[in-house]
N, C-alpha and C positions, 0 to 999 in steps of 0.2 A: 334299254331300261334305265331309269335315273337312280341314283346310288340312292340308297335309304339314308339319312340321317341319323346315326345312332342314337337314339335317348337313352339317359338313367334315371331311373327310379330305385325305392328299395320295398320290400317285402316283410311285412310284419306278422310275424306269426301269433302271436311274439311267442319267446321264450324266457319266462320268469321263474330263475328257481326260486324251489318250493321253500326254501327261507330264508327269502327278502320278501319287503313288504308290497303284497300286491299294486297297494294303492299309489307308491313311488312309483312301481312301475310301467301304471297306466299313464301316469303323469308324463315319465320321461321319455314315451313312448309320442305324446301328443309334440313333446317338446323335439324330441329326432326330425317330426318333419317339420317344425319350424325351420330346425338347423338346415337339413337336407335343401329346402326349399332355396334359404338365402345362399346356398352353393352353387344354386343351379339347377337341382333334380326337377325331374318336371312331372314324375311318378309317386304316390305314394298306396299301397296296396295292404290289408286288413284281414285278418284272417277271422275263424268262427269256431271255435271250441269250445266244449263244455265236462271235458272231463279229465284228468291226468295230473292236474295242477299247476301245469309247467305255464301253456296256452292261454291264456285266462281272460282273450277277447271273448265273450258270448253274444254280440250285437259288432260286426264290423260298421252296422250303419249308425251306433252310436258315436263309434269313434271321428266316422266322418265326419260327424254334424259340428264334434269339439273340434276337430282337425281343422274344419272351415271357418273355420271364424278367427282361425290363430293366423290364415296366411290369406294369401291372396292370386297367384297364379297355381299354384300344382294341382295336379289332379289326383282323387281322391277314389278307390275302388275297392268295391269287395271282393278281397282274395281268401278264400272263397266262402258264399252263402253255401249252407250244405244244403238245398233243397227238398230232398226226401225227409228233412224234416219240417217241412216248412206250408202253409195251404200258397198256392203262387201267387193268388192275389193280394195276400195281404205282404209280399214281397214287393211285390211290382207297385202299389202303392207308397211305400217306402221312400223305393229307389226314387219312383218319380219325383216326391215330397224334396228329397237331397236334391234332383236334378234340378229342383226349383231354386231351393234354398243355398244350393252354391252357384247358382246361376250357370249350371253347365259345367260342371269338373268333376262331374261323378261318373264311376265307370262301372259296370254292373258284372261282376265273375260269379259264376258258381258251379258247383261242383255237384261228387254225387257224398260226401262226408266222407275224413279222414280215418279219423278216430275210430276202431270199434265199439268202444267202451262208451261212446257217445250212441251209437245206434243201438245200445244192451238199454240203455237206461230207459230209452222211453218205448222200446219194443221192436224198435225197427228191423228187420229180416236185414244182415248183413248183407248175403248173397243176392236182394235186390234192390240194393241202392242206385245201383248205375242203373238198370232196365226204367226205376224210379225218374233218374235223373234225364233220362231221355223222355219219358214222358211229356215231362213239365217242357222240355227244348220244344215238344211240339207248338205248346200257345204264349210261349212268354215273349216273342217278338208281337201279336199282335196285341197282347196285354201292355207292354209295355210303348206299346205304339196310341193309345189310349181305344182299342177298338173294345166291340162287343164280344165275348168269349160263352161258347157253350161246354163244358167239359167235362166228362164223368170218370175217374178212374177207381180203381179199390180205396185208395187213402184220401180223395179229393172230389166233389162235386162243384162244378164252378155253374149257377144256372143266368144265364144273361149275362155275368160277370162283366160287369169292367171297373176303372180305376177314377177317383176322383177327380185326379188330374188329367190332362193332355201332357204330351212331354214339354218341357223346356227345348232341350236338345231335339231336333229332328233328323230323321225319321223319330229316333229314339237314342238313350242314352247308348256307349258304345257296348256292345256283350262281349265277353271272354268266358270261354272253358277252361278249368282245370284238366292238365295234359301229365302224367307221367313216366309210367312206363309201358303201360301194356295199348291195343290202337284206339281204342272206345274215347280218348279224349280227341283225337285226332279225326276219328270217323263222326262224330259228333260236329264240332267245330267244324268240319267241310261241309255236311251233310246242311246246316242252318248257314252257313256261312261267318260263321262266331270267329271272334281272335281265340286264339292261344295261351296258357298260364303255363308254361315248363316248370316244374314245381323241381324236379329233380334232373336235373339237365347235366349237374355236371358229377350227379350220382354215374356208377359205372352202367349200371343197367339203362341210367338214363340216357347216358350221353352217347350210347351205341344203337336204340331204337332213334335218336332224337329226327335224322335226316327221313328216316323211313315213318316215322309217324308226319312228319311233314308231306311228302308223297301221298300218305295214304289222304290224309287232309284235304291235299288238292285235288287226287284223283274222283274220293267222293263230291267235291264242291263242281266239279264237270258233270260228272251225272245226274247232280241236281241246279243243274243252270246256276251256279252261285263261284266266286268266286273269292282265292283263298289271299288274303295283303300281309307278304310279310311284315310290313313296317307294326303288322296289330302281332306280332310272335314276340312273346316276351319270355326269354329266361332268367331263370333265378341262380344267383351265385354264391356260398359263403363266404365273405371274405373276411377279412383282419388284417388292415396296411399299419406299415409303421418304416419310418426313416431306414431300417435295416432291417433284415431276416432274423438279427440276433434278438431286435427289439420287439418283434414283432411278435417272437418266439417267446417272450419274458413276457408281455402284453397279457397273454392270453393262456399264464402258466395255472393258474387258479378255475377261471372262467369254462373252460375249452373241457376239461376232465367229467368236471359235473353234468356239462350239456350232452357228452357224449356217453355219458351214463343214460340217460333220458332217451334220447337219440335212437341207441341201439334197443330200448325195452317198444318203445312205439311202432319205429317207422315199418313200414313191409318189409316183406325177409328176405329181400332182394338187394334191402336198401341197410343191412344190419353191419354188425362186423368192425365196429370203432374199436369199440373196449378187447381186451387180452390179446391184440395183436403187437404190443410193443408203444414206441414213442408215439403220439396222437399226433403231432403235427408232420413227423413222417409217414404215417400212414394216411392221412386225409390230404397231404400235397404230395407224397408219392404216387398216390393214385388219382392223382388231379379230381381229387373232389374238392377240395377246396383253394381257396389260395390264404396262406396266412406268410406275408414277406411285405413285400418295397411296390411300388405303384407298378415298376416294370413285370414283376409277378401278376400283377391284374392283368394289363397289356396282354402278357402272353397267353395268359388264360382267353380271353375276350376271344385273341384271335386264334386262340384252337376251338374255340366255339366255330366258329365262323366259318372256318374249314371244313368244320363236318356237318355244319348246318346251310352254313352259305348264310347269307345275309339276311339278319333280322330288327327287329326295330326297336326294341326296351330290353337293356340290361338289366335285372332288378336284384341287388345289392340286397343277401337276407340280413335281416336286421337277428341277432342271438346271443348278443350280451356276455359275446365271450369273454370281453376286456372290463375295465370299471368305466367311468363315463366320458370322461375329458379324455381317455385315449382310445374312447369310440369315437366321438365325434371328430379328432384328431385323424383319425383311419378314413373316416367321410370326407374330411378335408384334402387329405392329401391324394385322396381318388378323383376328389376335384379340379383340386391346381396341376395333376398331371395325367390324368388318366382320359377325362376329358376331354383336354384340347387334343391329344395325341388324336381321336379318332372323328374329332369334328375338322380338323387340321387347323386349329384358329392359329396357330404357330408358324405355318407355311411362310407365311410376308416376312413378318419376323429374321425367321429361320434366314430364307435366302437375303433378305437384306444382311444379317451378319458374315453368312459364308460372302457376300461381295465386297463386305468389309477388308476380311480376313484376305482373298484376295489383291486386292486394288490398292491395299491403303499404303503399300511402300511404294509402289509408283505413285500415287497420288499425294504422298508425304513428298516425296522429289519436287512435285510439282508445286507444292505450297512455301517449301522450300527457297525456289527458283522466283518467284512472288515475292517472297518478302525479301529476299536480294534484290530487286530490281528496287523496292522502293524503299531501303537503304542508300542506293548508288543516287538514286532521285530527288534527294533530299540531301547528298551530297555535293549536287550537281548544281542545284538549285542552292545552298547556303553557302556550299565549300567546306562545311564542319560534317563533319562522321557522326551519325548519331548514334 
């Protein structure tokens, strides 16, 4: 089998606290993947919330459409559309419109909705969201393949349905499920043949089902003739790099407290447990959930990923504002210049041209040596004066 490639992207939830001003934050949010883009990342992923304060994407496919037009290679996806609120058609029109309109760099993720407080507000039965969301998995490949769709369910009647467009991208744009801990994203994604969104992968709960919800992935993508590409497995990482653990630690002395306040009130009760446990950056890098240090902290994290998942194909970098701005984008750079090549090896040539240096160069000094003695003597030889 050929090694994957690793790609990096990052993960936009976002997280804005609730007193700064939204509208900086969509901005600086547009402006991340400028930056991200000229580093390299080749990922840039959007999230969909509608209640808490903190999240304050409600359209990820707005953001695409601004995101597109500021760059020119990254790709650009919803992480994640919550579906069960959503009628699919008028989804899957959307997405195609973006597929057109970035000429192909749109990637289509959805989920079954995060938030509960978002599924309170407009009525939606928490307890069936995912049953929801598998629904909709039934017709949105040929929806978004531009086919005719029949479809009835309790919240949806689709009659003839289909979309205005044909795709850009063929078959269709690429799909991703949201995966996190329990197997429903896993059995999903096998069962259609979807990529993967590890949303909490290097969560503790997450990152112990992580190899086993992969299993279950491929075993159901067997039973339904489909087959499972890790290079489409993408996990999500917290990070915060900085020149040293001390700085990195200082970095994100303000930022890191507030979000882990938020943090622990949202996330599942699986996923709780920041706040009153003591120092935050010891308890989120003691329990390897996150990494907040030096790019070799990334490094090592990446590769205990990798260990327990075995090899995948987008790192995605969560974006959460735990620092101020110029030493976020600072954190992005130096994941960059060295986090990067470590696992593309673009250093390799390099590398061993200097280890031959380091070897060779006092015998090879000898011999340069030996060289410009002869043509001292030569020049000796030939005028009689010593030069």
């Amino acid at each position: 089998m050929t090694a994957i490639n690793l790609q990096h992207g990052i993960f936009v939830a976002p997280y804005h606290d609730v007193i700064e001003s939204p509208t900086l934050g969509l901005r600086r949010d547009l402006e991340l993947v400028e930056w991200v883009e000229k580093l390299g990342f080749t990922e840039a992923w959007f999230g969909e919330h509608h209640s808490t304060g903190w999240e304050i994407i409600g359209s990820p496919e707005l953001m695409i459409a601004a995101a597109a037009e500021r760059t020119h290679r990254i790709r650009l996806g919803t992480g994640v559309v919550s579906m069960p609120y959503h009628n699919p058609l008028m989804v899957a029109n959307r997405i195609l419109q973006l597929d057109h309109m970035t000429m192909g760099r749109v990637m289509f993720g959805m989920g079954p909705g995060l938030l509960p407080t978002d599924a309170e507000m407009i009525g939606a039965d928490i307890k069936l969201l995912r049953p929801m969301l598998e629904e909709v998995a039934k017709i949105i490949v040929p929806l978004l393949s531009g086919e005719e769709v029949t479809h009835e369910t309790a919240w949806y009647k689709l009659d003839k349905a289909r979309t205005h467009l044909r795709p850009y991208t063929l078959p269709h744009p690429e799909i991703a499920v949201a995966s996190a801990i329990t197997p429903s994203g896993g059995m999903l994604a096998g069962k259609h043949g979807f990529g993967m969104l590890c949303v909490a992968a290097t969560e503790t709960a997450g990152f112990d089902v992580l190899d086993e919800n992969w299993k279950i992935a491929c075993q159901m993508a067997e039973e339904h003739g489909k087959t499972m590409d890790p290079a489409k497995l993408r996990l999500v990482v917290p990070m915060h790099i900085a020149a040293t653990r001390e700085q990195a630690r200082a970095d994100v002395a303000l930022g890191l407290p507030r979000w882990a306040e938020y943090f622990d009130r949202v996330a599942p009760a699986g996923m709780r447990g920041l706040t009153g446990g003591g120092d935050l950056v010891d308890v989120l890098v003691g329990a390897g959930r996150a990494v907040i240090g030096t790019p070799d902290d990334a490094i090592t994290m990446i590769e205990r990923l990798q260990m327990k998942q075995g090899e995948f194909g987008v790192m995605l970098f969560q974006s959460h504002n735990w620092a101020d701005w110029e030493q976020t984008k600072k954190s992005y750079e130096l994941y960059a210049r060295f986090v990067m090549p470590h696992f593309a090896g673009t250093n390799r040539n390099r590398q061993e041209s200097y280890a031959a240096l380091e070897s060779n160069i006092d015998r090879l000094e000898a011999e340069r040596t030996k060289g410009a003695e002869a043509a001292f003597k030569a020049w000796e030889d030939k005028t009689g004066r010593k030069a």
